[in-house]
BAVO-267509 format. One line per field, with one value per residue (C-alpha): residue number from 1; residue in three letters; chain; x, y, z. Coordinates in nm, 4 decimals. Layout:
<pts>
nr: NUM, ... .
rest: ala, ... .
kette: A, ... .
u: X, ... .
v: Y, ... .
w: Z, ... .
</pts>
This chain:
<pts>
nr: 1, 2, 3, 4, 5, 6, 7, 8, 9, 10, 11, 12, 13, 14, 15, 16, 17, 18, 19, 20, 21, 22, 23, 24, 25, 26, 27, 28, 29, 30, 31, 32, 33, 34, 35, 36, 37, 38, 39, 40, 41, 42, 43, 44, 45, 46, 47, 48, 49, 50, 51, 52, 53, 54, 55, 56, 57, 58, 59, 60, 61, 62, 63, 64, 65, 66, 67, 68, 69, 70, 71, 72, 73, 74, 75, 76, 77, 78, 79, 80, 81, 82, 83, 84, 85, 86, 87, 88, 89, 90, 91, 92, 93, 94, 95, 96, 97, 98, 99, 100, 101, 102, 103, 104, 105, 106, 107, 108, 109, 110, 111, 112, 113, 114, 115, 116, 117, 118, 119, 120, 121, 122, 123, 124, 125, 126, 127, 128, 129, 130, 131, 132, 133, 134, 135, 136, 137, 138, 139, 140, 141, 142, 143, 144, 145, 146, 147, 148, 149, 150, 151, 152, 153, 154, 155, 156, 157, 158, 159, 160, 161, 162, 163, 164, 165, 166, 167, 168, 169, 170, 171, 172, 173, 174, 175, 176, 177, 178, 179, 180, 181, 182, 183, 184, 185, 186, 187, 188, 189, 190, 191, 192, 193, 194, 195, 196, 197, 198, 199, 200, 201, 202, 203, 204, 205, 206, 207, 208, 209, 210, 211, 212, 213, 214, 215, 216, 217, 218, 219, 220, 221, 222, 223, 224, 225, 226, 227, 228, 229, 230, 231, 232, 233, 234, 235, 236, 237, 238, 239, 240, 241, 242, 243, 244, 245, 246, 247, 248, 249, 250, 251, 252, 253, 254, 255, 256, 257, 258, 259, 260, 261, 262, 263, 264, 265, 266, 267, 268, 269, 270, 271, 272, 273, 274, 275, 276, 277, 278, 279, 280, 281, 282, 283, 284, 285, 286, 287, 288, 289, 290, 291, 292, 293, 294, 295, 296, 297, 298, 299, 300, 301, 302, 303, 304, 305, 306, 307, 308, 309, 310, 311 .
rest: unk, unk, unk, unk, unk, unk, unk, unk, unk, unk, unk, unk, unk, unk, unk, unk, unk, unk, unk, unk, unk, unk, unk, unk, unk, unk, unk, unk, unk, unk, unk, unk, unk, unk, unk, unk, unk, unk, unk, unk, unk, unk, unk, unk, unk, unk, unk, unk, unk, unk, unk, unk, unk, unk, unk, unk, unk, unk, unk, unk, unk, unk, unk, unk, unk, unk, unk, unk, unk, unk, unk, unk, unk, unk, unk, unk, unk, unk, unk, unk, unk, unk, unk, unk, unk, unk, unk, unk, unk, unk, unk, unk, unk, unk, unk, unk, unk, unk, unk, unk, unk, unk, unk, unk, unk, unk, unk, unk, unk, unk, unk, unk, unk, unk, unk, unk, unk, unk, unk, unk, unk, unk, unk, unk, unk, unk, unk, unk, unk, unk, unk, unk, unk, unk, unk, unk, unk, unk, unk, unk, unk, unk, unk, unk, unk, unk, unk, unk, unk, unk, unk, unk, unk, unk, unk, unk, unk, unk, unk, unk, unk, unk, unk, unk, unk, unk, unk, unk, unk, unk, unk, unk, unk, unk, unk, unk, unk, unk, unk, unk, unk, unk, unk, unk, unk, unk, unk, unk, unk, unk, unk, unk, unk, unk, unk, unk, unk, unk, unk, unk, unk, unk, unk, unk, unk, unk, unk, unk, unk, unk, unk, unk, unk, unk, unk, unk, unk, unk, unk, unk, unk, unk, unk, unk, unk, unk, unk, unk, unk, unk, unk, unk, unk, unk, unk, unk, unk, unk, unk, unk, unk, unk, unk, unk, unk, unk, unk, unk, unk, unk, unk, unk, unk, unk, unk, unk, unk, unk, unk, unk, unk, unk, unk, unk, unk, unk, unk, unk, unk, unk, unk, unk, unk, unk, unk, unk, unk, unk, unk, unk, unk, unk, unk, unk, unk, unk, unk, unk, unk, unk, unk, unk, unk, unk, unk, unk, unk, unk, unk, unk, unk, unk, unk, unk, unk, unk, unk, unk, unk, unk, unk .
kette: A, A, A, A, A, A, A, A, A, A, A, A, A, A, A, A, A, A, A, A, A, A, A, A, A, A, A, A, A, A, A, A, A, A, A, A, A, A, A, A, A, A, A, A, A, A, A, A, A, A, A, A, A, A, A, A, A, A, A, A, A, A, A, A, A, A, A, A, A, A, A, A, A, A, A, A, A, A, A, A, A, A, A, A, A, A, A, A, A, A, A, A, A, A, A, A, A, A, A, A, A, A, A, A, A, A, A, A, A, A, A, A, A, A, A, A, A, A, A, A, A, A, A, A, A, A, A, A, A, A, A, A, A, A, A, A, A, A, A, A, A, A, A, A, A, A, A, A, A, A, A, A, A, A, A, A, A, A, A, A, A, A, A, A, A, A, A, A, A, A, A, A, A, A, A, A, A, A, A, A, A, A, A, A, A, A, A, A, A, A, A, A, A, A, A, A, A, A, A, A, A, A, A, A, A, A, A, A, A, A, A, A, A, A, A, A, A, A, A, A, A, A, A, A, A, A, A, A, A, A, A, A, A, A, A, A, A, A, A, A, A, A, A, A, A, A, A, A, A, A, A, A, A, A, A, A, A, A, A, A, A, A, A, A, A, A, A, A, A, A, A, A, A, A, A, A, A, A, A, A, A, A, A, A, A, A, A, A, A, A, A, A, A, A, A, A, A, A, A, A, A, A, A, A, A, A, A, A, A, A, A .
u: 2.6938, 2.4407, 2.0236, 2.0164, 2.1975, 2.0175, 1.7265, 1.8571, 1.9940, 1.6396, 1.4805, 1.6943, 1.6961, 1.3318, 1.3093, 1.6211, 1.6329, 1.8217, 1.5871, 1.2198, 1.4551, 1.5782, 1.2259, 1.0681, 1.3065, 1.3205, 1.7022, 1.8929, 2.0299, 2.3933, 2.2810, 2.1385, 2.5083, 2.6822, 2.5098, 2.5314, 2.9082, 2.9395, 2.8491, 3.0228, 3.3334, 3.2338, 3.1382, 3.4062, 3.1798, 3.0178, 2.5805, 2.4868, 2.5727, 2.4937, 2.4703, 2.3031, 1.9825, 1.9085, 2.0229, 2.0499, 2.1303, 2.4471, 2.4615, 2.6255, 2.3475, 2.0329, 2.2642, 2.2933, 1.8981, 1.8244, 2.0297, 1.9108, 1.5643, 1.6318, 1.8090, 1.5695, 1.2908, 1.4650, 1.5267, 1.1705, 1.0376, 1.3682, 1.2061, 0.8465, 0.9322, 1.1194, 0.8514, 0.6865, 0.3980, 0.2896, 0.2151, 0.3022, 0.5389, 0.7399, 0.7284, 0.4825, 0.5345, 0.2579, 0.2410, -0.0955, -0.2279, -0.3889, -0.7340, -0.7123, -0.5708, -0.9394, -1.1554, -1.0409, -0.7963, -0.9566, -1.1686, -0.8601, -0.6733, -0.9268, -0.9113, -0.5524, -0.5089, -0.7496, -0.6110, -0.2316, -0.1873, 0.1968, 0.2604, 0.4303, 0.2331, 0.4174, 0.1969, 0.3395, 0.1767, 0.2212, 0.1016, -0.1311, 0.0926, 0.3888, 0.2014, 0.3205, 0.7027, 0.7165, 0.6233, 0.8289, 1.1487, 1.0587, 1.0358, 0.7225, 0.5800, 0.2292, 0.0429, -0.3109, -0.3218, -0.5220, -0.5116, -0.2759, -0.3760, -0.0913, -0.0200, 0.3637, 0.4060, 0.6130, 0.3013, -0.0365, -0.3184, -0.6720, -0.9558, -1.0905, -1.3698, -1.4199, -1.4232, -1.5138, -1.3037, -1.5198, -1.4219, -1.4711, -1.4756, -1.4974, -1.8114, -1.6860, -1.7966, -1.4944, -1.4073, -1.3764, -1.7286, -1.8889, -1.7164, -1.8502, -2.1710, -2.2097, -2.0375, -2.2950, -2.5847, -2.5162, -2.3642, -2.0148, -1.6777, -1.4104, -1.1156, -0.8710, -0.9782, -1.0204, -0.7703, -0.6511, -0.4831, -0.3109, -0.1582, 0.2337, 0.1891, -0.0419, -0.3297, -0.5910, -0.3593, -0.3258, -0.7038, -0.7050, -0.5244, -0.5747, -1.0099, -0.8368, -0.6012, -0.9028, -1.1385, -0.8555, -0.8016, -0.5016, -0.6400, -0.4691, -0.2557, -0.2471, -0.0283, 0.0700, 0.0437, 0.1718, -0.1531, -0.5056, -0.5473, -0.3857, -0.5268, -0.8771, -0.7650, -0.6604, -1.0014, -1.1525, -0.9865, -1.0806, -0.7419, -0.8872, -1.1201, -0.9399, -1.0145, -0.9419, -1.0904, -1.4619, -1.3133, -1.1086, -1.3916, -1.6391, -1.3427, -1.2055, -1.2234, -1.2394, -1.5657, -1.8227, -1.6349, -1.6513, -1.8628, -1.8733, -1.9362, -2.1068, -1.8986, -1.6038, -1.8397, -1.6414, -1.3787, -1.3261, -1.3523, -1.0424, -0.9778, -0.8189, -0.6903, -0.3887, -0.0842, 0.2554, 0.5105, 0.4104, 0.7585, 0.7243, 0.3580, 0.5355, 0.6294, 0.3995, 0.3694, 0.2504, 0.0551, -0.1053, -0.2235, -0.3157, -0.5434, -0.7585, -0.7864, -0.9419, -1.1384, -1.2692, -1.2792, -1.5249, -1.7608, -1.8156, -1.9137, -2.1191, -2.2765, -2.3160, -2.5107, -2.7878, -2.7923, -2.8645, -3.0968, -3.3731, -3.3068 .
v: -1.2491, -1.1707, -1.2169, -0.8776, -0.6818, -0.8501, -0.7264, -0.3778, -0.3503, -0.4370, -0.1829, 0.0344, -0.0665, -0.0191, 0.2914, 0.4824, 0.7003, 0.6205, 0.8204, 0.5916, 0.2760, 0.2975, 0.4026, 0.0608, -0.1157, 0.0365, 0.1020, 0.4186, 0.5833, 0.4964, 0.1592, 0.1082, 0.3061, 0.0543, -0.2718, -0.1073, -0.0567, -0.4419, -0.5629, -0.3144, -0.4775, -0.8056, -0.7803, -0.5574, -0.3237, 0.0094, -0.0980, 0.2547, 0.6043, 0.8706, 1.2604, 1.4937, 1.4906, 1.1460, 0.7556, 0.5615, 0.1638, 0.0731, -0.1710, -0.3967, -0.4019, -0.4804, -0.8166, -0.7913, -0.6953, -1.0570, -1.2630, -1.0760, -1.1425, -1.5521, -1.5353, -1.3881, -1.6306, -1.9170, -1.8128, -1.7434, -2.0549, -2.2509, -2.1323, -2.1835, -2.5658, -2.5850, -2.4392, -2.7160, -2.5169, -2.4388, -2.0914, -1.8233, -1.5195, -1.2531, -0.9412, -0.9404, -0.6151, -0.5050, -0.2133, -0.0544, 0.2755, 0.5133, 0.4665, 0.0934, 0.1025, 0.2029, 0.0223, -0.3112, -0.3846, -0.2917, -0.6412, -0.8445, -0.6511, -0.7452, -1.0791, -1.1568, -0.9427, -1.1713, -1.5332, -1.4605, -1.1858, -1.2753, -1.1456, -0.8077, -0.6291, -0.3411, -0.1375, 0.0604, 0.2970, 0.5489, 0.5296, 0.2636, 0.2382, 0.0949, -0.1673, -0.4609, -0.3535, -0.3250, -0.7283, -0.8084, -0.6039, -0.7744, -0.4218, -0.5605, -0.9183, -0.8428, -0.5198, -0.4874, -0.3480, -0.3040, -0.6173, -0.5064, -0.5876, -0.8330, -1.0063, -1.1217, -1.5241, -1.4608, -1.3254, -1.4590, -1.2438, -1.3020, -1.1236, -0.8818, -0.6745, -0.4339, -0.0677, 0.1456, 0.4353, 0.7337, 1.0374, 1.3606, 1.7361, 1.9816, 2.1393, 2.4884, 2.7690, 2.8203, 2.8939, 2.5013, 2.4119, 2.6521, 2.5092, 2.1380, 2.3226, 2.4037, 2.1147, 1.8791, 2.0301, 2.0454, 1.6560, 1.7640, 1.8117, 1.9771, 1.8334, 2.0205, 2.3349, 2.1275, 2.1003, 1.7056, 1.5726, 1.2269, 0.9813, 0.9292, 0.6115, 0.2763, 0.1424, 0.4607, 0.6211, 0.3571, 0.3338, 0.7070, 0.7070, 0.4279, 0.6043, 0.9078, 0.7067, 0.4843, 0.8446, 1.0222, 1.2985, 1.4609, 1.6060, 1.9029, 1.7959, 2.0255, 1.8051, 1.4807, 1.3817, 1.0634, 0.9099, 0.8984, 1.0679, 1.4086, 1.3851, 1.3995, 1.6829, 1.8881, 1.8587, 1.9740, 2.2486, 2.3728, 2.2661, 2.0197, 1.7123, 1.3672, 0.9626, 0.7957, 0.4582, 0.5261, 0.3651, 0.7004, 0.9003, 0.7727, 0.7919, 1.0955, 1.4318, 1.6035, 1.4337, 1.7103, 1.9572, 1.7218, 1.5167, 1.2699, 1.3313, 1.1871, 1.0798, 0.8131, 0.5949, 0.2612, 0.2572, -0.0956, -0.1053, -0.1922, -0.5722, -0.4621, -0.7921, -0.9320, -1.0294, -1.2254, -1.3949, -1.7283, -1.8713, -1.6845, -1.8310, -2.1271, -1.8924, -1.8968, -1.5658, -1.5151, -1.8485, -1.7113, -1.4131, -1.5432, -1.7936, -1.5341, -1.3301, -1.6462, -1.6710, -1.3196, -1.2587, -1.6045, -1.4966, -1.0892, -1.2996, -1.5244, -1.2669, -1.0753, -1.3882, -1.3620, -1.0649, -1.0577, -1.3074, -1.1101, -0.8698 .
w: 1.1885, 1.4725, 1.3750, 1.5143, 1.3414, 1.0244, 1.1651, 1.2306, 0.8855, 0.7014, 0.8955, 0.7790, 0.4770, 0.4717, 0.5881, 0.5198, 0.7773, 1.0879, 1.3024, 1.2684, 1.2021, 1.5821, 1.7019, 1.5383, 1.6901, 2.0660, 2.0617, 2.0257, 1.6798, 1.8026, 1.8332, 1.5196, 1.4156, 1.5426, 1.4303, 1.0817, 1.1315, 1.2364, 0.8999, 0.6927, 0.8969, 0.8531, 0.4851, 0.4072, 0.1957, 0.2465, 0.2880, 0.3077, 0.1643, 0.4075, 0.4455, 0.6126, 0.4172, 0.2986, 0.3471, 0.0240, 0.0053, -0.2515, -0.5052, -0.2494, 0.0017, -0.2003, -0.2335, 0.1886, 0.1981, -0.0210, 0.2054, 0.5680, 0.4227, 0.3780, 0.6969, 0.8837, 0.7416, 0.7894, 1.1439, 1.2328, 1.0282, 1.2566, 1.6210, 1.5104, 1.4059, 1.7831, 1.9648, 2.1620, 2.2599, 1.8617, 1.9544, 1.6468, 1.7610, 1.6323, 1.4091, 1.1253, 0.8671, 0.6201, 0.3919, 0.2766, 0.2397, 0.5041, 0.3978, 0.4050, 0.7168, 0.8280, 0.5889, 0.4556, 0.7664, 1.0685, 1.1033, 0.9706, 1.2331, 1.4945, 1.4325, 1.4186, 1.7484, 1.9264, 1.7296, 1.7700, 2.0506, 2.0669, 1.6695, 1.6914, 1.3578, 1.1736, 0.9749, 0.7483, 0.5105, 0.2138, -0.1653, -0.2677, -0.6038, -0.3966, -0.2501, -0.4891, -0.5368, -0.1373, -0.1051, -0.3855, -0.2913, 0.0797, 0.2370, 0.3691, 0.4187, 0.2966, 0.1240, 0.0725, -0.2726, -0.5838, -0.8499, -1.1398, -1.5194, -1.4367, -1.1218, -1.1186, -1.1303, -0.8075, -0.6170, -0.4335, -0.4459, -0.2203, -0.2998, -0.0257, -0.2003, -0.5195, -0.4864, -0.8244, -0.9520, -0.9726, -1.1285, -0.8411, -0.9125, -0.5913, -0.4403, -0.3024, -0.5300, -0.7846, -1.1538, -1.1854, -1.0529, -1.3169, -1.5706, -1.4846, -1.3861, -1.7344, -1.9022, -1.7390, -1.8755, -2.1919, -2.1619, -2.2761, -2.1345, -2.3148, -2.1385, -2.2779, -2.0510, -1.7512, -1.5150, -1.4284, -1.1121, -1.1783, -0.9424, -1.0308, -1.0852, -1.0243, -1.1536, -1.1361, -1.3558, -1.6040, -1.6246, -1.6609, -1.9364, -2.1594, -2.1410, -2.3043, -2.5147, -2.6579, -2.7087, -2.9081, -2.5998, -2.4298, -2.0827, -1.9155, -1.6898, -1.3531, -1.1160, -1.0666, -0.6949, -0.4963, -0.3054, -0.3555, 0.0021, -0.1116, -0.4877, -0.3079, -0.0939, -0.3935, -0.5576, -0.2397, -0.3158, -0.6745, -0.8039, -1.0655, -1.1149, -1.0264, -1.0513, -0.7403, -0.5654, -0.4225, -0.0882, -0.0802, -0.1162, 0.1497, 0.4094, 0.3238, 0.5676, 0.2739, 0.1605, 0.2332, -0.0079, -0.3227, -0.5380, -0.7819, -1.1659, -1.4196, -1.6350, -1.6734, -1.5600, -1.7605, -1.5339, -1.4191, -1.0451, -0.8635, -0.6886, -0.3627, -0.1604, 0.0045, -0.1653, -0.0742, -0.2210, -0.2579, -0.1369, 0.1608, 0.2290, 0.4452, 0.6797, 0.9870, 1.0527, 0.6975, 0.6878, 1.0314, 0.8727, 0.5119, 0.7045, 0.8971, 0.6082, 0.3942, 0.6870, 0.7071, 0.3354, 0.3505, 0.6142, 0.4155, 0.1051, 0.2749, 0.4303, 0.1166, -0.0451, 0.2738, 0.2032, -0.1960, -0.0956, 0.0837, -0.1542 .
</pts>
């Protein structure tokens, strides 16, 4: 069983679509074909079902996708302890969502570029809510992602900053805006008449709904939408009023067309940091990053104490 075709079967695996799979990895789709044939000869089992429309894994290969995962760890963790020079290489994969990608990762990003140029880093993105199954299926190595209620035993989670969850309604001139128009001056909302866009799943919507559990209200429900990104986009739009992360907000296109409300205001902020698997923390490309995050993370705090300071 060749390392590389371990390699080319978690990327599919974490992708599921043979099309991006070969681009990440710089070979052709028949390539990637083939490797994936190899192992379904060698195993003797079927690791994919395929059509024209989608790629899905079978029960057999989330058994494959545990052991390529060891494998592949071992492997790496095996050339870094032979490596007489002690420099870190190889393919690092993390998972967070597109406004991260801008705002908590750029100086981590920065940092790791300069202290280990010869880490290949995958950054893959998508909803914020998938952050913490990703690291613990080991689609991705890391995820920066929002502190749950409950952080699995399994998991490592450092601390990067707080962001609060404001509620937003839009700004454009629309039957919606009256209605908060008027709502907020009389100090009353009557949430039954206005229109609610929920993340699928995650924290923000667990939040959301235990403050109308705990007040005795059912909201009206206009869609539920994957990603904070598009749930801000929607409001821009007079579709409804929405709570999302205030990081979202400030680095949103769509900030100029919305605005934040008045109300919700006992949200608990979210804890957005970096998690792992704590087994997998021995691994040097993981270790490598961990470490300049501690180090980053250290230097924003210490530079918020100066700063509360002359305050």
């Amino acid at each position: 069983m060749d390392i590389r075709d371990l390699k080319m079967f978690l990327a599919l695996a974490r992708t599921l679509h043979f099309a991006k799979a070969s681009r990440e990895l710089h070979i052709s789709a028949s390539g990637l074909t083939r490797a994936i044939q190899r192992l379904e000869q060698e195993l003797g089992v079927v690791l994919f079902e395929r059509d024209r429309r989608s790629v899905k894994l079978t029960a057999e290969a989330y058994l494959v996708r545990d052991f390529a995962n060891d494998v592949v760890d071992r492997w790496q963790l095996l050339q870094a302890g032979l490596q007489s020079d002690e420099v870190v290489r190889g393919a690092l994969s993390l998972f967070c969502s597109v406004t991260t990608s801008y705002s908590f990762l750029q100086a981590l990003m920065q940092r790791f570029r300069a202290e280990y140029p010869q880490v290949e880093l995958q950054l893959h993105t998508g909803d914020s809510a998938q952050a913490l199954s990703r690291v613990s299926d080991e689609l991705d190595a890391l995820a920066i992602a929002a502190l749950p209620e409950q952080l699995p035993d399994s998991m490592e989670f450092l601390p990067l900053g707080h962001s609060p969850l404001v509620c937003i309604g839009p700004t454009i001139d629309c039957p919606l805006r009256q209605t908060l128009q008027r709502a907020e001056q009389i100090n009353k909302y009557d949430w039954a008449q206005i229109p609610l866009i929920l993340s699928e799943t995650g924290l923000s919507r667990q939040r959301l709904e235990q403050w109308f559990h705990q007040r005795g209200i059912k909201p009206q429900v206009y869609a539920q939408v994957s990603g904070h990104e598009a749930m801000v986009s929607m409001v821009s739009l007079g579709c409804g009023i929405a709570v999302v992360p205030r990081v979202v907000v400030d680095n949103s296109p769509s900030s100029a067309h919305i605005e934040v409300l008045p109300v919700m205001t006992e949200l608990e902020p979210f804890t957005i940091g970096l998690c792992a698997l704590k087994r997998r923390l021995s691994n040097p490309l993981i270790n490598a990053f961990w470490k300049v995050t501690e180090s980053v993370s250290d230097q924003h705090e210490r530079s918020l104490q100066r700063f509360d300071k002359r305050v």
